[in-house]
N, C-alpha and C positions, 0 to 999 in steps of 0.2 A: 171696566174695559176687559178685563179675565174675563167673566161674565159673557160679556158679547161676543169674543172670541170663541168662546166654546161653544155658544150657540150657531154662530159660522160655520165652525169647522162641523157639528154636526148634522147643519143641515147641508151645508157642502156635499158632503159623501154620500147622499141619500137625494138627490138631487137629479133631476135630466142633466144632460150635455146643455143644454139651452139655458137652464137655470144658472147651471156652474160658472157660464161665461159671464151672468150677470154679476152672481157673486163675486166672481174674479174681482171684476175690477172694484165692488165695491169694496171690499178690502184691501186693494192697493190703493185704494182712497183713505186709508185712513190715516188723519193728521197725525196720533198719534204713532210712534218707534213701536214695531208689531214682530214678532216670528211666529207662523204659524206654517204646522208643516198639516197636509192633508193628501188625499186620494182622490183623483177623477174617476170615478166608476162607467165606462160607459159601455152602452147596448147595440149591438149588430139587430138586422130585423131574424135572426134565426136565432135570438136569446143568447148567440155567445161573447164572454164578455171581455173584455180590457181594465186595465187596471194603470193610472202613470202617477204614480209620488213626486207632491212638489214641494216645495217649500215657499212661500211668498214671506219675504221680509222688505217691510215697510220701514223708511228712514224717516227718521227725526226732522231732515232737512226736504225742503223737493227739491224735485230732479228729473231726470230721463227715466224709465225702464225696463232695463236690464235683463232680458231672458238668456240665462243660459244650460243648454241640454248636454247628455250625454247620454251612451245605451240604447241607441237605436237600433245598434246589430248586437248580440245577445254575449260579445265577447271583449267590449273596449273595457278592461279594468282599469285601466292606470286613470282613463278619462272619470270613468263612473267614482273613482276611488277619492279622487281629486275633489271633487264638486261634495264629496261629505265630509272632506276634510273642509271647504269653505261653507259651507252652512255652521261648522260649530264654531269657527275663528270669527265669522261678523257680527261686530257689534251695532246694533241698527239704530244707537243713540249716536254713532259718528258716519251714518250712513246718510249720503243725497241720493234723494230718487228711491226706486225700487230694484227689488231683485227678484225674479222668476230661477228658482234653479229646478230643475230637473233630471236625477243624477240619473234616473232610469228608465228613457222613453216606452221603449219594449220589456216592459217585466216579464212576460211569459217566456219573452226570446230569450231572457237573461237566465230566469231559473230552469231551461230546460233544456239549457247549454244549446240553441241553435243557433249557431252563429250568425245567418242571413236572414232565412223567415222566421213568420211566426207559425208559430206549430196548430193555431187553429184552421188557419187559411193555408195555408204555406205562400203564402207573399210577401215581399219585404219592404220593411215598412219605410226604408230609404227612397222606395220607387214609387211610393203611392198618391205621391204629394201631386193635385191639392186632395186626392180624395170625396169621400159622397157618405154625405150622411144616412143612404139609402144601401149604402154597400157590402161586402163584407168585415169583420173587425176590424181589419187593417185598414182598410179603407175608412171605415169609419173615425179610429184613431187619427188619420190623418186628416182627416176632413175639422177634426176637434182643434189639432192644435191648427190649422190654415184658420180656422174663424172664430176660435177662442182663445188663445194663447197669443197669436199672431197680434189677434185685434187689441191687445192689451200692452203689444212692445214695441217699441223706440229702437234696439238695437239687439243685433241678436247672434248670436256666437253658436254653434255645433261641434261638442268636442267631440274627439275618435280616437279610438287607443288601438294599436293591432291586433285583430284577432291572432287565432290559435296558428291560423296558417297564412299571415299576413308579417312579410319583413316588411318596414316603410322607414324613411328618413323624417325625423319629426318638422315638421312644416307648418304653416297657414296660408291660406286660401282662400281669395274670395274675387268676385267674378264684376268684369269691369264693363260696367252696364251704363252707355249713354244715356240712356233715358233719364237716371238719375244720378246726374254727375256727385251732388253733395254726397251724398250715401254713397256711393262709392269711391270719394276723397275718405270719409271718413271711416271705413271698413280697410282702406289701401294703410291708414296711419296704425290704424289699430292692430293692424299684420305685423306694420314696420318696426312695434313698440313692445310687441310683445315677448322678445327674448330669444323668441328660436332664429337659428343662423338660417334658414330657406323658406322663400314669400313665392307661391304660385300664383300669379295674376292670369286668372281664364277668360278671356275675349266673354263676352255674352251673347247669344245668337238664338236665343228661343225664340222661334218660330210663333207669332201671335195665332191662338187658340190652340196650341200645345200644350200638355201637361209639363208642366215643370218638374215631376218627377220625386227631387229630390227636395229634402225639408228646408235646408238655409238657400237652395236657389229660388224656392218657390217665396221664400220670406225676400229675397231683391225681387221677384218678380212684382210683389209689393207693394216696393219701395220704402221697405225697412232695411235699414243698413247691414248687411249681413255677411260673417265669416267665417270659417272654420279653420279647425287647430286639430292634427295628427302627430299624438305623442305615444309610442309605446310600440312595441311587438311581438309577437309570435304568442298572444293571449299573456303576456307578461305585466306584474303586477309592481314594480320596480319602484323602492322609493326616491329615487332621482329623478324616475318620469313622470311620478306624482307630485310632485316638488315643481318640477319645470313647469307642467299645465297649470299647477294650482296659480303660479309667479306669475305666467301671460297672464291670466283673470287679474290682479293686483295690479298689473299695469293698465292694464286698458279701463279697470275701474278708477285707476289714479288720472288717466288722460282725458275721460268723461267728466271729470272732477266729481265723483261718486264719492269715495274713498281711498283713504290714505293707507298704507300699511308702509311704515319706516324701516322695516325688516330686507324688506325685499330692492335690490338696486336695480336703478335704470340698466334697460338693455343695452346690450353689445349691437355694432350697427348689422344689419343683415349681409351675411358673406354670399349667399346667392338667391338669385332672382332666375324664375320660369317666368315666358308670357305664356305658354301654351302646354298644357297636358292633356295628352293622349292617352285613351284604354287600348288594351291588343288584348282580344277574347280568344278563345278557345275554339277549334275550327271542329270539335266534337269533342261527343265524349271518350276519354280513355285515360293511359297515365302518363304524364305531363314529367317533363325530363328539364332539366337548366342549370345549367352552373354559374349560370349571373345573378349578383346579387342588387340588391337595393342601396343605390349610392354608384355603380358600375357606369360609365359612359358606353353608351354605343353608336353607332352609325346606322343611316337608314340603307335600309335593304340586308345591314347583318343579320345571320341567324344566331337567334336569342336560344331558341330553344325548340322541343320536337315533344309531340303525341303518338304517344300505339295505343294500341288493343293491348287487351289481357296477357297475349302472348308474345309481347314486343315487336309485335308486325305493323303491317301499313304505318310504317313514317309518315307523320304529316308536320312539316319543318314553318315551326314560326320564326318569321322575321321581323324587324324595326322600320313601324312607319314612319320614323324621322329620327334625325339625330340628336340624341341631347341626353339628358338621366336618368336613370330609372328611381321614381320617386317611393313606387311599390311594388314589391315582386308577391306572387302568391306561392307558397310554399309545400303547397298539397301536393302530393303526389296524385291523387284522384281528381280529376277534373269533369265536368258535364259541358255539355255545347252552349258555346255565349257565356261561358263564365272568364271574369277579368283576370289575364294570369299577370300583367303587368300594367303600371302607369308609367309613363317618358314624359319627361318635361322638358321643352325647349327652352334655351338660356338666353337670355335678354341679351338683345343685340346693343 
């Protein structure tokens, strides 16, 4: 079995995109209890390349499987930090099902401290989703995990840690899509279960033939069960907020009936509920000014905050498209046009 593995892992890495997906699964096939950690290598048509670290662990028992990512923008530590602290605690002789972990979707973005794009393309690889295997890296990247990763998962989680210049209230979130009632009953428990006191529920409204954009909405767009978890801030590496992310993963593995860890207690019930969150962008570039913070109530039509120029001229006064919290504030002082300076959450009525 060693033996085979090795031979996996090294023709994994040397491998197309098209091969890899094949291999994928077939070593999430396999009956026997597996940890194998490997590299997707993949090619842009202008030779530049991508790199995404995973680890596949194959459980003793079957089951569902389990993808779970982090590092998609090149600054979530606490999430990335979390996801390598659970590849060395599972033991895959007590494990149902499989595991996909991915603690660092965007390597490049991560080692070249860019927080949003990636520094081949400058695109970000949150927006790229479903992507084209025709495209450029990022594009490309995204096109791998929409028809290689995707195609291989049952359920699927996106952690996010705050970047450098990101306050946020640590949350989960995931998007309440008729189309697939079951998956999104079972993405709403998975929120409910996971520990953190705030559950965003986002209405679903993608326009058919629209890109979906983003990585876990293009995973419901699917009909894979899909949600994400915001634990961390201001690029901060915090053992409490590695603790908490690591703990939702534990629960939601305990409620799939994946895995047990006795360590960790059931969650407290969630203290608040969004149905709806809002972005407020930036009405240009210059230097962005606020005294409100993340966790602040506001009212619609307040002014949150204001942009100048270099020289503190032209005021341009942002205000609140609706009343409710701010789940994210951006904390830069630098801003560019269309860049998100805040997320509002409306509170269930």
């Amino acid at each position: 079995m060693k033996h085979l593995l090795f031979y996996l892992l090294s023709f994994f890495i040397c491998q197309t995109a098209e091969s890899q997906k094949k291999t994928l699964k077939m070593i999430l096939e396999q009956k026997q209890s597996a940890i194998t950690d490997t590299i997707f290598r993949l090619t842009a048509a202008d030779s530049s390349l991508a790199y995404i670290p995973a680890t596949l662990i194959s459980g003793r028992h079957k089951g569902p499987t389990f993808t779970i990512s982090a590092g998609i923008y090149g600054m979530g530590y606490s999430a990335i930090a979390s996801l390598l602290q659970l590849r060395r605690e599972i033991d895959p002789e007590k494990l149902s099902g499989s595991l996909i972990i991915i603690p660092i979707m965007n390597l490049e973005s991560f080692y070249n401290r860019t927080p949003f794009v990636s520094p081949g393309d400058q695109l970000n690889l949150n927006l790229a989703f479903p992507g084209s295997p025709a495209g450029t890296i990022t594009e490309v990247t995204a096109d791998f995990i929409t028809t290689g990763i995707f195609d291989a998962t049952d359920i699927f989680l996106e952690m996010h840690g705050g970047g450098v210049n990101e306050n946020l209230i640590a949350h989960a979130c995931y998007y309440d899509n008729k189309e697939f009632q079951n998956q999104t009953l079972l993405a709403a428990r998975l929120s409910e279960i996971s520990g953190l006191s705030t559950v965003v529920s986002q209405p679903y409204t993608q326009a058919s033939g629209q890109p979906a954009r983003q990585a876990f909405k293009q995973a419901v767009r699917l009909g894979i069960p899909a949600l994400s978890i915001a634990i961390g801030k201001l690029g901060s590496n915090e053992k409490t907020d590695i603790l908490s992310a690591k703990n939702a993963v534990y629960r939601m593995m305990h409620e799939l009936k994946m895995y047990e860890n006795k360590k960790v207690a059931a969650a407290s019930p969630v203290k608040h509920r969004y149905t709806k969150q809002v972005s407020v962008s930036s009405t240009g570039r210059g230097l962005f000014h606020s005294s409100f913070k993340a966790g602040g109530i506001v009212t619609k039509d307040e002014e949150i905050g204001y942009i100048t120029d270099v020289f503190g001229r032209n005021v341009r006064i942002i205000t609140a498209p609706l009343s409710g919290t701010i789940l994210k504030k951006n904390m830069g002082l630098a801003v560019d046009d269309g860049e998100i300076l805040f997320y509002i959450g409306r509170r269930e009525k």
